[in-house]
Structure formats: structure tokens, C-alpha cells
N, C-alpha and C positions, 0 to 999 in steps of 0.2 A: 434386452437382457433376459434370460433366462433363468427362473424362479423358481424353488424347490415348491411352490402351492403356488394354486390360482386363487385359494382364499385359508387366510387364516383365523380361525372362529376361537378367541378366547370367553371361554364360559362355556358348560353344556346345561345348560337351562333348558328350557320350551324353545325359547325365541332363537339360542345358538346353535339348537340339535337341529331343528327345523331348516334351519339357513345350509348348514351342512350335508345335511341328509341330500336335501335336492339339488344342492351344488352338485354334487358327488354322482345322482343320477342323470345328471344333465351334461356329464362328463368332465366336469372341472377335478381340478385335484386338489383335496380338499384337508386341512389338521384342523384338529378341535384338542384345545388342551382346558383341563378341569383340574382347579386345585384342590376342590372339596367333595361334593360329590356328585354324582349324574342326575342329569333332573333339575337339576337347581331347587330355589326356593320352594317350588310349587310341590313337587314328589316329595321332600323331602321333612320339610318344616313350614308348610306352605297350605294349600289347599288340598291334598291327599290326605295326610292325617288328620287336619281339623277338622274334614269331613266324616272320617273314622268316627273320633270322638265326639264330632255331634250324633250321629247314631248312637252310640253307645250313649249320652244321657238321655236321649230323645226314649228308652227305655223305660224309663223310669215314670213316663205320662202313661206309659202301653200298660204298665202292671199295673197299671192306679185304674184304666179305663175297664180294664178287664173283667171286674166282676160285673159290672150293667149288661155285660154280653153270657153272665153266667159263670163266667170261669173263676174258680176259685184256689187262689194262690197263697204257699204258703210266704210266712216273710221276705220277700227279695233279698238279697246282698249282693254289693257291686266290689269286685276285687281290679282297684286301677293297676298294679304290677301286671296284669291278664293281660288288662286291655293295651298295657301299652307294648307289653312280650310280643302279643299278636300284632299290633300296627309295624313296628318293628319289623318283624317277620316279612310284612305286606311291601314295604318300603323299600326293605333288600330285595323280593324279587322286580320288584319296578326298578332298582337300580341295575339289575340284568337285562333287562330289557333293554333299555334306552344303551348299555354297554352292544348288544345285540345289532339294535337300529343303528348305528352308527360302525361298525366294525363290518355286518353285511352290508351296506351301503358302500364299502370303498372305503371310509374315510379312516383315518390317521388319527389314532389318540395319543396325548400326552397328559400323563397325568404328573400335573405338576405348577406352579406358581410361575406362569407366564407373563412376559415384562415387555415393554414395545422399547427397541432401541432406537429404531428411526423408521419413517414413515414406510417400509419394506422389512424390515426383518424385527425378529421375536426371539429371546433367548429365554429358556424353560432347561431346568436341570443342567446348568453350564454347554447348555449346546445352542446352537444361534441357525435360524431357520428363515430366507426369504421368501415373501408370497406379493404377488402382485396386489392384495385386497387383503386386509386386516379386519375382521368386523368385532368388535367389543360388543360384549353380550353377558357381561359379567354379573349383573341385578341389581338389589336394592340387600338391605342390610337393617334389622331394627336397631333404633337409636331411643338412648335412654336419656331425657336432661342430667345436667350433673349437677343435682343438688346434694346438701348433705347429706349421705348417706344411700348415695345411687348405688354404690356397691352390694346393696343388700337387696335389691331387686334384679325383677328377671323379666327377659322378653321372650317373644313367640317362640326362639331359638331352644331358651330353655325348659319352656314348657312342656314338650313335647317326650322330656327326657326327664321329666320329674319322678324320684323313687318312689314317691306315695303322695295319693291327693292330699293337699292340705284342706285343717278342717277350715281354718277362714280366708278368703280370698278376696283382695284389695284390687280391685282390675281399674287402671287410671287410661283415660282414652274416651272420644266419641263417635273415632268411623269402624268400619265395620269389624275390623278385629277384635277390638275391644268389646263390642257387641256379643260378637261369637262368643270369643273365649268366654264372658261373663255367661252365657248360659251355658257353656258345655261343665262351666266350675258347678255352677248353681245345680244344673240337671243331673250331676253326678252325686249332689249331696251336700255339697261346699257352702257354708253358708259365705253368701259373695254383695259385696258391695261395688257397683257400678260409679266410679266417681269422674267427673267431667267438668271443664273450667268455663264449657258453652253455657249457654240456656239450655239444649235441648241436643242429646245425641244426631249421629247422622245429616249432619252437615252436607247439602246440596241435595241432598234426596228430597222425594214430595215431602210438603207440611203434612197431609194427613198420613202418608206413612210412618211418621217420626210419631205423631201425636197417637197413633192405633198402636205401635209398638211399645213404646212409654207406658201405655193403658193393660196393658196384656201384659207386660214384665213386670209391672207392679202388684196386677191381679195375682202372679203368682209366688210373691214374697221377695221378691229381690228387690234390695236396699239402692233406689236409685238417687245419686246425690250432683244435681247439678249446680253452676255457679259456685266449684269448690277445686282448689288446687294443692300438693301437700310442697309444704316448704321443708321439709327435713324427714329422713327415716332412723331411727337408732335401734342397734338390736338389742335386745333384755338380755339378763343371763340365763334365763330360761331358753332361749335361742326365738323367741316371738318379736315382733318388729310393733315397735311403736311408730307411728305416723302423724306427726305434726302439720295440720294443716294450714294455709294462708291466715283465714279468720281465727287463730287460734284453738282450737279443737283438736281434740287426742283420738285417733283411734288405734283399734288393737289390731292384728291381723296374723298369721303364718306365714304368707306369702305376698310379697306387692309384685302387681305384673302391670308391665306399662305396655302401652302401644299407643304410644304419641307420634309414630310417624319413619318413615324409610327413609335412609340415605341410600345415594348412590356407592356402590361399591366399587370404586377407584384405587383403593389401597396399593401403592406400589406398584402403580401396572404402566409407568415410565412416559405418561402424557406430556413431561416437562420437555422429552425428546422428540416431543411432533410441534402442530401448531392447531392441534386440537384445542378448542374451546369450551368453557363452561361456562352455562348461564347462573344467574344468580343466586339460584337455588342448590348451585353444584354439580347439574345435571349437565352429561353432554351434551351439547347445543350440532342438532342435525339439520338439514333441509327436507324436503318434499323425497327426497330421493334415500334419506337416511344417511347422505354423507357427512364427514364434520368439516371442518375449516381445512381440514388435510384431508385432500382429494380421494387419498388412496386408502383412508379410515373410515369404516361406516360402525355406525349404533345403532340399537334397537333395543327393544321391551324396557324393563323398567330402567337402567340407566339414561335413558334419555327423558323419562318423566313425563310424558304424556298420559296413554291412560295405561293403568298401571295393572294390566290382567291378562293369564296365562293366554285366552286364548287370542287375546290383540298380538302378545310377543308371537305366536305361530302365525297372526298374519302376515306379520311383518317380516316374518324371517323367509317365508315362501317369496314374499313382493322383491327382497333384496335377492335371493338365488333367480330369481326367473328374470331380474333385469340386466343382472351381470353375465347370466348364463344363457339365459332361450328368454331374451328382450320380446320375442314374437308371443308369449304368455303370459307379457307382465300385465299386470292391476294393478294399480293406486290402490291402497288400503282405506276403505272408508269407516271413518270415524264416528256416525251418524249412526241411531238407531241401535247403539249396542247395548243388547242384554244384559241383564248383573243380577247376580242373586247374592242377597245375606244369609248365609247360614245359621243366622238367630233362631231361638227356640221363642212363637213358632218365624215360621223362614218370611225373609221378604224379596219380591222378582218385580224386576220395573225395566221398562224400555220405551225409550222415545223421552220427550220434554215434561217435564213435571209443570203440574199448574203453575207456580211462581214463574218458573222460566218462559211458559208460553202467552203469560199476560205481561212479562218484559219484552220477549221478542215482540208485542204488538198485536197480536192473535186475539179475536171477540172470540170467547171461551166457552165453550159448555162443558159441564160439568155433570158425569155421570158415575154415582156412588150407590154400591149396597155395601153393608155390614150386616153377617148373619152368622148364627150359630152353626158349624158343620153336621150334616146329616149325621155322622158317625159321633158326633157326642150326645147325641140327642136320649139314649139312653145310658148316658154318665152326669155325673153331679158336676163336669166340668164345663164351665163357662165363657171358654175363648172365644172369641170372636174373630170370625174372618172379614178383611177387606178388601173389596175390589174395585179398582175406580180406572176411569176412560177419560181422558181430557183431548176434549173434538173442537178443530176451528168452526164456529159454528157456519161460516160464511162457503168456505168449502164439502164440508161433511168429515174433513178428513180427519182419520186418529192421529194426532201429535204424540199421544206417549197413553201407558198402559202399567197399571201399576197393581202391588196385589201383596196383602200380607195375610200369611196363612200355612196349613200343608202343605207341601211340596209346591211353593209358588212358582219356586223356578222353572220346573219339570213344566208346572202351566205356560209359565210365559217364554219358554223360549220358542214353542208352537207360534202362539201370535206374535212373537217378534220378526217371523216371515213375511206375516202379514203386515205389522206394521213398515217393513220395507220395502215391501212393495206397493206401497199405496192405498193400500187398507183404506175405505169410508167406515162412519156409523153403519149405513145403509149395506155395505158389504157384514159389519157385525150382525145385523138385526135379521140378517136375511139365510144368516148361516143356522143351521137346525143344532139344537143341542143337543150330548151326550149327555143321556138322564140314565138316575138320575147322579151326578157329578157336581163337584164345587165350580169348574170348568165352565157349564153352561151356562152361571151367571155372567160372564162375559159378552154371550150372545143374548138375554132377557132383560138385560137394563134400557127400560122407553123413556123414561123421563128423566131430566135433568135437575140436579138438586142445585144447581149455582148457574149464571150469566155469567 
């Protein structure tokens, strides 16, 4: 049978432009249709702008550090309509781009709310279009519980499109978005309460990262309130939101912003007409290969729920063109050893296995930690402290995992997360000469081991 596409990509996210893009170069014929806008979560409402705006609070330590280096500043003031005009601005031309990348490539846009009618064809804007290969790539979606009064909170979504900063800010949530956003409210001026139903933010990351973050967020005034959930929001007529928590406890706020977690965005997109599956979490259920239960249906990046980051959806979207299109270039996407940075003020960068994880996997552990005050604060009154730590099998030498909370940690660690993929020992750390003087080079000066 003869197909109007050899692949049809609903969603242009990372992981769908990606899939498209080198379909397209690899000589397939390829549609991509977008109900909302290019880029997906990530450019959009996602990691571009929260990015933005952790700079712009990350401001606010610069004008404080500034006189110990001499310089003398009058009052600062932060105007959030500015900053968000300009991200705006930055957003729209990344959505030309990716309009660009995809249009030069060959490929086929439809812009419009694409539906699968059966395992070969897709009908978008009353028109109905067959492709040999269907691939969904549609994302995740924040989800709000609905408790009383959910109506009166906001997620990431709407953050990003707020008129004016609010002055107090209720951020409920303990992985990393919640994290962020609480410091980009706090770093901007907000006074911001951190609230969480765990013990302890950041859920599966190292213990001492959780516990050096916890220490640094609090050294700098943010109201962190673990082992607390809110049962009810009501709005005042004042227009301020009162918030009822579990244990009974009132508090005040302007804003409640949640980030308790992604769903799969599925909405309407006609799976009851395949023989697509979902697992129990709602995510589509794929194999090794990124197929679903219908052959001719593949998923990737955050719809299928694995690991849930822009730049795993571009692996995977490169792994699925290069196996339907030039099989002779394919790779398995490896899971193992991927980088992550928290955008937290200050930042956290970890790659490889966290201590907890590497004494369950069975690993006799060593344990190599500093904590120091950065060179560059040394003449400010400020007292953060950076950490860096190394968790080595001590039987092999090798680095399991690399972790680090501080300035630009990420920027640090994604350098050694080549090393830790490839094999990296202590003995290859210790042997490496440092860049002085640097925060960096505590990674290659740590000899002794603070833990078995």
C-alpha cells in the first residue's frame, strides 16, 4: 500500500522534532503536526524560561556580593513585567527556529489537534492522512490534585505568564520543579514558603545533596515546611488565598503553585482506535525498540515515562529515525550515567549512582566529600557553602556516581560525566591536574575518604 508519510510525528517537542528532522534527512517522508506550540514543554514552559528566570533571580546574590569586590550600587529594583516581556520575546524566536528546523528539513507541518483513527492514518483539521509509522510524542502536562479549592492555583504552565510577581508565594512540591521555581519566587523577592508532604525534598537524589540543599535554602530565609499537605485553598475577598493545611494550620499566601507531578498528555489523541497500551501509571507502555502493542505506533520522551528530560527525548527520537530509516546507524539509547542538573539557587549536577543506591546495588563504598566556602565569596559576608562528593567501589577504584551542589554545578558536571562513562577510576581523578584556581579542581584533590 502506498502511504501519504513514512512517518507521522504527533507533537513537536525535542523528542518529535528530532525524530522528524532526521527522518526527513534520511530521506523518509515525513508530517509533524503541533496543536500548541513548537518546542514542546521544554522551549516553551519548560527548561528555556525557567532557566531565564533563574538568572534573573540569581541577580539579586550578584548585587549583594558586589560591594566586597568594591563596587558600589545604588538600590537595585527588579521589574518582573521586563523580565517576562523579554523571555517572551526569547521564546518566540526559538519558536522560529524549530518552525525553520523542521520546514528546511523537508518535513510537513500541520498545525493542529491530531487524532489517530486507526493504526495507519491521522486526521488533523478534517482532513485524514496515511503514514506507514505513527510516532506520539505529545509530552507530559502538570497536574494539579483536586482538592477544595484547586481552582485557585497555578502550575508551571501558568507561571511563566504571571502579570506581576506575587508578594507571597506557597510552592507545594518536592522534585525539582518545585525546588526551582521556589528559588527563582524567593530570588526575585517573593517571600516563598517551600511546603512538602515527604520528610525531605528531592526524592532519589543523594542524601547529602538533599541535606546540603535543605542547609543553604534555609541559611537563606526560605520558609521550608516538610511533613505538611494543604487540605483546602479558599480565596479572601481581598483576592489573597487562604490555605488550610492537613494538621490544621492556616496560612496566607497570593499565589499557590503546585508541582506535584506530570501526566501523560493523551487527551483526545484516538488510542481507543489502536491497540495501544497503557501502563498503570497512564503512560504508553513501549518496548526496547520504542514500539507500543500496535506495531505500526511508536512513543518516546516524556509520554512513555521513563526518564523524563529534554535531552533523553532527542535520544530517543535520533535511536527511532535511524532504526526505521538508516538501521546501519542505529544505537540503543543508554540509560546509564545520565547527567541532571537542578536549577536551585545555588544549582545541584549529579551523574552516576548516589551513595544509598550504590550500597543497595551491593558496592563496598568509599566515600569522598569536601564542603567549602567558594573562592569568590571569600571577600562577601556570604556563607554558602559548596559540596562535592565521589562515591568510588572501593574494590575496583571505579567512580559510581559524582555529585555536586554549588555554582554552575552542572556546567561542572557534565565534563565528568564523560568520564564517568567512560570508565573513569579514583586513580584516573587523582591523576588528573587541576584547573587553579577553580571550584572544578576539588574534584581532582579529594585523597581521603570520609565514609566505608
Amino acid at each position: 500500500m502506498a502511504y501519504d508519510f513514512d512517518l507521522y510525528v504527533i507533537g513537536a517537542g525535542s523528542g518529535g522534532v528530532r525524530a522528524a528532522r532526521f527522518a526527513a534527512g534520511f530521506g523518509a517522508k515525513v508530517a509533524v503536526a503541533e496543536s500548541r506550540y513548537l518546542g514542546g514543554t521544554c522551549v516553551n514552559v519548560g527548561c528555556v524560561p525557567k532557566k531565564l528566570l533563574v538568572y534573573g533571580a540569581h541577580f539579586a546574590e550578584d548585587f549583594e556580593q558586589a560591594s566586597g569586590f568594591g563596587w558600589s550600587l545604588d538600590q537595585a529594583q527588579f521589574d518582573w513585567p521586563t523580565l517576562i516581556a523579554n523571555k517572551d520575546r526569547e521564546i518566540n524566536r526559538l519558536n522560529g527556529i524549530y518552525r525553520n528546523l523542521l520546514v528546511n528539513s523537508g518535513v510537513t507541518l500541520h498545525e493542529g489537534h491530531a487524532k489517530i483513527v486507526d493504526p495507519h492514518q491521522v486526521e488533523i483539521n478534517g482532513e485524514r492522512f496515511t503514514a506507514k509509522n505513527i510516532l506520539i510524542a505529545t509530552g507530559g502536562w502538570p497536574q494539579i490534585p483536586e482538592i477544595p479549592g484547586h481552582e485557585h492555583a497555578i502550575s508551571s504552565n501558568q507561571a511563566f505568564f504571571l502579570k506581576e510577581l506575587p508578594k507571597r508565594v506557597l510552592v507545594v512540591g518536592g522534585g525539582y520543579i518545585a525546588v526551582e521555581f521556589a528559588g527563582i519566587f524567593h530570588g526575585l523577592g517573593a517571600e516563598t514558603t517551600l511546603l512538602y508532604r515527604g520528610e525531605l525534598f528531592l526524592r532519589g537524589f543523594d542524601g547529602s545533596v538533599r541535606k546540603h540543599l535543605q542547609e543553604e535554602l534555609t541559611k537563606r530565609g526560605m520558609d521550608l515546611q516538610f511533613n505538611a499537605d494543604i487540605e483546602r485553598i479558599d480565596k479572601q475577598a481581598d483576592g489573597s488565598l487562604k490555605v488550610t493545611l492537613k494538621d490544621g494550620r492556616q496560612l496566607e499566601a497570593d499565589c499557590v503553585f503546585y508541582a506535584t507531578g506530570r501526566r501523560p498528555m493523551l487527551d483526545n489523541l484516538g488510542l481507543e482506535n489502536t491497540g495501544v497500551k497503557l501502563d498503570k501509571k497512564g503512560f504508553v507502555e513501549v518496548d526496547e525498540l520504542y514500539q507500543t502493542a500496535e506495531p505500526s505506533i511508536l512513543a518516546l520522551g516524556d509520554v512513555i515515562g521513563r526518564v523524563q528530560l529534554t535531552p533523553v527525548a532527542l535520544a530517543e527520537g535520533m535511536a527511532v529515525a535511524r532504526r526505521l530509516f538508516k538501521p546501519e546507524l542505529y544505537r540503543a539509547v543508554d540509560y546509564k550515567m545520565i547527567p541532571t542538573a537542578v536549577f536551585s539557587l545555588p544549582n545541584i549536577g549529579t551523574v552516576g549512582l548516589t551513595e544509598e543506591e550504590a550500597r543497595e546495588a551491593g558496592h563496598d563504598v568509599q566515600i569522598f566529600e569536601s564542603r567549602f566556602r567558594p573562592m569568590k565569596l571569600t571577600l562577601t559576608e556570604c556563607q554558602e557553602r559548596t559540596l562535592m562528593k565521589l562515591v568510588v567501589d572501593a574494590r575496583t577504584d571505579k567512580v559510581l556516581g559524582c555529585h555536586m551542589v554549588g555554582p554552575e554545578a552542572g556546567e561542572i558536571v557534565q565534563g565528568l560525566a564523560i568520564a564517568l562513562k567512560a570508565g573513569a577510576t579514583k586513580r584516573d581523578f587523582d591523576e588528573t591536574i587541576g584547573v587553579h584556581p577553580t571550584a572544578a579542581e576539588e574534584f581532582v584533590t579529594m585523597r581521603t575518604p570520609v565514609a566505608g
